[in-house]
C-alpha positions in Angstrom: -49.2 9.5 -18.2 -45.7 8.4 -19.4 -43.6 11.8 -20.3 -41.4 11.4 -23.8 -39.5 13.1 -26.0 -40.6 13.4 -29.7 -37.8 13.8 -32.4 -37.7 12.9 -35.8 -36.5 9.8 -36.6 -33.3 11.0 -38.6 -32.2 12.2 -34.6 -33.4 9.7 -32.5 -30.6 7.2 -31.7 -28.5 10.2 -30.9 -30.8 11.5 -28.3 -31.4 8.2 -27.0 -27.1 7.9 -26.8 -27.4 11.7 -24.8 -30.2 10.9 -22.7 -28.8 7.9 -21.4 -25.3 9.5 -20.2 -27.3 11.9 -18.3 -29.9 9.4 -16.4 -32.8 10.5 -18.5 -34.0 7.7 -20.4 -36.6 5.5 -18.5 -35.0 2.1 -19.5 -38.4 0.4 -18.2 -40.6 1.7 -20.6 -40.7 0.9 -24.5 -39.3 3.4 -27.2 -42.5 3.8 -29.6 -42.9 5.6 -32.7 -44.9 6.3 -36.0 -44.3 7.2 -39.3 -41.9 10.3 -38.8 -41.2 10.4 -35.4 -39.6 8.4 -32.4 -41.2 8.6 -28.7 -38.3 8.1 -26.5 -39.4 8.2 -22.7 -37.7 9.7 -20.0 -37.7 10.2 -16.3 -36.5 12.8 -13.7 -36.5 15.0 -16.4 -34.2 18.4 -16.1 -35.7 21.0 -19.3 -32.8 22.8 -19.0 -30.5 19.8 -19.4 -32.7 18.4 -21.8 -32.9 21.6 -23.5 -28.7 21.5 -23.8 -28.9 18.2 -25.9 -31.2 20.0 -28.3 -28.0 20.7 -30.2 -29.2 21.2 -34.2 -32.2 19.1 -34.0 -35.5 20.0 -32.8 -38.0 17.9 -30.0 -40.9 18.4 -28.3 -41.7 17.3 -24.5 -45.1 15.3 -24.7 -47.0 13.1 -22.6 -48.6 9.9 -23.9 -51.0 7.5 -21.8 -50.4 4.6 -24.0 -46.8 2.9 -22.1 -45.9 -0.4 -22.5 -43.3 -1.5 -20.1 -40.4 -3.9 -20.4 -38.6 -6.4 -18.8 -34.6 -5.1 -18.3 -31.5 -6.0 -17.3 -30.1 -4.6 -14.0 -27.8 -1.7 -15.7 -23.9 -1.4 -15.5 -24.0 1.2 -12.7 -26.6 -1.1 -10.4 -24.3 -4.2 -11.2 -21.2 -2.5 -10.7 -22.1 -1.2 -7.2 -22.9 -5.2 -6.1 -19.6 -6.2 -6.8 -17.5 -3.4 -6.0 -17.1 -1.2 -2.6 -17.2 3.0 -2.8 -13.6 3.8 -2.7 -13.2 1.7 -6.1 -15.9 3.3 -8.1 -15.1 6.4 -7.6 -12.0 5.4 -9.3 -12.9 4.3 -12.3 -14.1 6.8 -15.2 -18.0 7.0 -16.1 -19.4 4.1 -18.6 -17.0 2.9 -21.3 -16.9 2.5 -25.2 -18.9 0.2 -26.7 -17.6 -1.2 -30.1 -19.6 -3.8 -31.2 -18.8 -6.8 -29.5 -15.8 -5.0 -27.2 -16.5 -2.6 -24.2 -13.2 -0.4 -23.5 -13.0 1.1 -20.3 -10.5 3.1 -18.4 -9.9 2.0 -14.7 -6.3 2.1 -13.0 -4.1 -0.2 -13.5 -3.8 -2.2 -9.7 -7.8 -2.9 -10.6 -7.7 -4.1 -14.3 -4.6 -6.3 -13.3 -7.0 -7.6 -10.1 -9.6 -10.2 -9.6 -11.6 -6.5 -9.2 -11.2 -5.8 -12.7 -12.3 -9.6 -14.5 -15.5 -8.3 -11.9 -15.7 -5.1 -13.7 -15.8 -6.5 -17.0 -18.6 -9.2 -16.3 -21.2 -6.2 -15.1 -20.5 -4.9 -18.3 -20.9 -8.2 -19.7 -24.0 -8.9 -18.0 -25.7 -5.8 -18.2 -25.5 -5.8 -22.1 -27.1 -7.8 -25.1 -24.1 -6.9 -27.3 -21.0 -6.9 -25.1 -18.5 -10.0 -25.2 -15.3 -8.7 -24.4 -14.0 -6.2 -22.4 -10.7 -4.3 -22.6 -9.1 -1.2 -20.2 -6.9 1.3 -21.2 -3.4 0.7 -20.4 -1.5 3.7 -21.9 -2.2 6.6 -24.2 -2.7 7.3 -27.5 0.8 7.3 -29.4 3.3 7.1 -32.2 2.6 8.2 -36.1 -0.5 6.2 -35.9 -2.1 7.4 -32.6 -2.7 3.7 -31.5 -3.2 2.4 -27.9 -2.4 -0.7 -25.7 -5.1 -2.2 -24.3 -5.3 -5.1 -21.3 -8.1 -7.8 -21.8 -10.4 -7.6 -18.7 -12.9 -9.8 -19.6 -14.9 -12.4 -21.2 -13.7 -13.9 -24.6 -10.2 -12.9 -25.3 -10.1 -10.7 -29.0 -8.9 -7.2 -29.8 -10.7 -7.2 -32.9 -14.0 -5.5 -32.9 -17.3 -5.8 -34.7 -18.9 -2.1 -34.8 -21.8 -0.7 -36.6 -22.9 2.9 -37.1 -25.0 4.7 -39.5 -26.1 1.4 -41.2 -22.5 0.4 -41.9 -20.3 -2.1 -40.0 -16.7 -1.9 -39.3 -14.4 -4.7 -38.6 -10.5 -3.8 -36.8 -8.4 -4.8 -34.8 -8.2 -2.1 -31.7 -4.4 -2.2 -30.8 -3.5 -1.7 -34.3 -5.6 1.5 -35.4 -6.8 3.9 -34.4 -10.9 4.6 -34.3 -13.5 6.6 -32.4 -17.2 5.8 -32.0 -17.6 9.5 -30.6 -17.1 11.1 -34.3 -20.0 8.6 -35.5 -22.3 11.8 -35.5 -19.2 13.5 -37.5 -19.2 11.2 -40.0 -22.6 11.4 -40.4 -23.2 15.0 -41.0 -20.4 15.2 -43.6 -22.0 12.1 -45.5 -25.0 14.2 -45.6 -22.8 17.7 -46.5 -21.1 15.8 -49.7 -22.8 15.9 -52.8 -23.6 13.5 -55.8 -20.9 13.8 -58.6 -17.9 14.4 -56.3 -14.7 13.5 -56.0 -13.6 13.2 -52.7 -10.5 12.8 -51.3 -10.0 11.2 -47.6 -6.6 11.4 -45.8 -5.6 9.5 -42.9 -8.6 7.2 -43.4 -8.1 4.5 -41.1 -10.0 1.5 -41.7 -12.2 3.7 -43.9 -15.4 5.2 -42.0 -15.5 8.5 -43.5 -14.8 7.1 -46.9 -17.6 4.0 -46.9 -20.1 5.8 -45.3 -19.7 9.0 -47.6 -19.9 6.3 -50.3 -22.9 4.5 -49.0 -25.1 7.9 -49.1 -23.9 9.0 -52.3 -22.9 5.9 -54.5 -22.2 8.3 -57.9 -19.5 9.9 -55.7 -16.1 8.7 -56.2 -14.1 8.5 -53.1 -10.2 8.0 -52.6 -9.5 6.8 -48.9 -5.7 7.4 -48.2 -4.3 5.6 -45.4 -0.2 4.8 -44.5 -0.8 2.3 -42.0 -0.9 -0.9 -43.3 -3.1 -2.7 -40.4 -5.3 0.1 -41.1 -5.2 -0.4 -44.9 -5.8 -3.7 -44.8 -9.1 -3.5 -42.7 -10.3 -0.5 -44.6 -10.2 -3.1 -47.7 -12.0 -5.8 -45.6 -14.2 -3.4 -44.6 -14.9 -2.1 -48.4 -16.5 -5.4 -49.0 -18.3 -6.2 -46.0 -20.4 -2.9 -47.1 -20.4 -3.5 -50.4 -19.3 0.2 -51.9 -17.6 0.2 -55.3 -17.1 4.1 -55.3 -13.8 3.8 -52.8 -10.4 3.3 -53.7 -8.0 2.6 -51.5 -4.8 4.1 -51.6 -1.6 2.7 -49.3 0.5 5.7 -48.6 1.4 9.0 -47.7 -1.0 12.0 -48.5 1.4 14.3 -49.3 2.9 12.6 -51.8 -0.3 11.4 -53.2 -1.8 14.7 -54.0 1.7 15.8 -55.2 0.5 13.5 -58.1 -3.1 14.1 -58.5 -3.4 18.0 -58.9 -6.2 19.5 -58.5 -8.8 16.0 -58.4 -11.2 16.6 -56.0 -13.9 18.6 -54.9 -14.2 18.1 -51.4 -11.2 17.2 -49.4 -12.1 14.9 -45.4 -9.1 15.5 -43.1 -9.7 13.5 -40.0 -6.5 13.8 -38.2 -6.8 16.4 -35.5 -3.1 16.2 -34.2 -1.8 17.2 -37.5 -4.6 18.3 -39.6 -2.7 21.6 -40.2 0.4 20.4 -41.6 -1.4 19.4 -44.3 -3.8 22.1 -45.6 -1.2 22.5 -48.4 -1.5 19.2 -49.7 -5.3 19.3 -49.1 -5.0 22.5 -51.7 -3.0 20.8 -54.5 -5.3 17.8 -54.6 -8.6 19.8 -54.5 -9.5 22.0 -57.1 -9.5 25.6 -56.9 -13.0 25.9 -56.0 -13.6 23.1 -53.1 -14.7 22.6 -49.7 -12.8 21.2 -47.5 -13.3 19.4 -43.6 -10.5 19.8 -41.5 -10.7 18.3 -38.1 -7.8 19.4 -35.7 -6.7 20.7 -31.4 -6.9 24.1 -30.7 -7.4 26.5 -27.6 -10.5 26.6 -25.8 -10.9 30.0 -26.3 -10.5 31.8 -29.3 -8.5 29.1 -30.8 -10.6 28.3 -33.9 -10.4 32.2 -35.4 -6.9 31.4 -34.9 -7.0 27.9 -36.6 -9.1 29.7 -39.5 -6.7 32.7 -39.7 -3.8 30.4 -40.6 -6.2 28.5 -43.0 -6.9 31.7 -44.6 -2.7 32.8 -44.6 -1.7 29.3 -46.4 -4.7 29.3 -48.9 -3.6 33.1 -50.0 0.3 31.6 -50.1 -1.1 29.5 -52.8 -3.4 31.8 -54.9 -6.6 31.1 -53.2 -9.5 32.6 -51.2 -10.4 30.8 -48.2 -14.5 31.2 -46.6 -15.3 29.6 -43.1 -18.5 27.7 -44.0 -19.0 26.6 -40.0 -17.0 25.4 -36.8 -18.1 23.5 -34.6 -16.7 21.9 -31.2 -16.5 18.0 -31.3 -15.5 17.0 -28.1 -13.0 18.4 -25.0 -9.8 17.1 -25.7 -8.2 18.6 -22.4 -8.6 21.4 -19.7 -7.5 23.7 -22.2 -7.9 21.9 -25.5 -10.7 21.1 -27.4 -11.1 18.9 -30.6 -13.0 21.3 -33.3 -14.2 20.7 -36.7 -13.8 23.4 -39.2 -15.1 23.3 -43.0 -14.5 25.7 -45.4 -14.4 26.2 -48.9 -11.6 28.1 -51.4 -11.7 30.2 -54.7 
């Protein structure tokens, strides 16, 4: 008897993602499902690690006798420790990002500038149906637009990527803007918290996630994706027509400025820029109207740092004749030893 998990569909591919990063998911046995449910199976299975992934959707452990095996390709890991001795594995950072056709992965620099590194990228190559290029890290996150350098690695040389999520696809080019496939499961719980009939308004947009897939799930919606960087612009409009939404406009500039001209517009207000999603709850105010919610997404302390984000929320709002209510917050990912990434929505009156 095969042991799986049963979820509902709407959860499954996250699940799958989680169960995978811990070493759960039996990769030799088929995924099955029926009408409402997915049967993902799993191995070595820890219920109290399993239980942690539970998050805010609800699964069963079950056992089924009907497995059907599959054929699969030897895994990153298993290829990874053919090619490369101890002492250099340990150096490099678990798994990488997969965007579409590009893997990114963080290794130091004296591998990804060594025959090591071209061997790196090929496991990754090899081990995936998807994969043709990969990329390495080669400095941080910087400047007004929070863009990277990257180092090509292996396989065919591009920097522009090919992602889907959430039935949408993204085209961009990944030295040139910034994007994260770890908020894919952001972006699709606020699609699902917006409502038909809105206006919504989406700062720093980027090449327009938030905005087309808010659009996608609720086409009577009108959406206004603001975005200064031009790169970014320009593949948020290429990206506008590869998914076919007609409820976004574009908008090439700065935010503030923008909702200095469009007064009290919008009835939910997206601000996915964590390193200075603050600075801008005032213009966030003046374009929404005075009953909104709003989705803020910004760094704050580990501990006790989101009453103090929401405090401040609540001091600006009142500055500007409202009444602020925290709707929910919720961590999004560690940002450092100290930091975390949090999002926080509210709503004013």
């Amino acid at each position: 008897m095969q042991e799986y998990i049963k979820v509902r569909r709407t959860d499954a591919e996250r699940l799958r993602v989680a169960l995978l990063d811990i070493g759960a998911l039996s990769r030799g046995v088929r995924i099955l499902h029926d009408d409402s449910y997915v049967y993902i199976p799993v191995n070595n299975i820890d219920r109290q690690n399993i239980k942690k992934l539970g998050g805010d959707f609800d699964f069963e452990v079950t056992r089924r006798g009907d497995a059907i095996e599959r054929k699969v390709q030897q895994s990153y890991a298993e290829r990874l420790s053919s090619v490369l001795p101890k002492k250099d594995i340990d150096e490099i950072a678990g798994g990488y990002e997969a965007l579409g056709n590009i893997a990114i992965i963080e290794i130091p620099e004296r591998l990804y500038k060594s025959p090591k590194g071209k061997k790196i990228g090929e496991a990754i190559i090899e081990s995936s149906r998807t994969i043709r290029t990969v990329l390495a890290k080669a400095g941080p996150v910087s400047g007004r637009f929070r863009t990277r350098k990257f180092a090509f690695v292996a396989g065919k040389r591009t920097y522009v990527a090919s992602y889907r999520e959430n039935g949408c696809t993204f085209r961009f080019d990944v030295r040139k803007v910034f994007f994260s496939s770890k908020l894919s499961f952001e972006r699709k719980r606020i699609a699902k918290a917006a409502g038909d009939h809105e206006n919504i308004a989406v700062p720093f947009a980027g090449v327009g996630p938030f905005a087309i897939e808010i659009a996608k799930a609720h086409p009577t919606s009108r959406i206004v994706a603001i975005e200064l960087n031009k790169h970014a612009y320009g593949y948020m409009l290429e990206n506008i027509g590869i998914n076919k939404v007609g409820n976004v406009a574009p908008v090439l500039g700065d935010f503030a400025d923008f909702a200095e001209k469009n007064a009290a517009w919008a009835d939910r207000v997206v601000m996915p820029m964590p390193k200075a999603g603050l600075e801008f709850v005032v213009a966030a105010l003046h374009i929404a109207k005075q009953k909104a919610n709003f989705h803020l997404y910004t760094f704050c302390e580990a501990e006790g740092g989101t009453d103090k984000v929401f405090g401040e929320i609540e001091r600006i709002a009142a500055d500007h004749g409202r009444r602020a209510g925290l709707v929910s917050a919720r961590r999004v990912r560690n940002y450092s030893s100290s930091e975390i990434e949090v999002a926080i929505d509210f709503k004013t009156w």
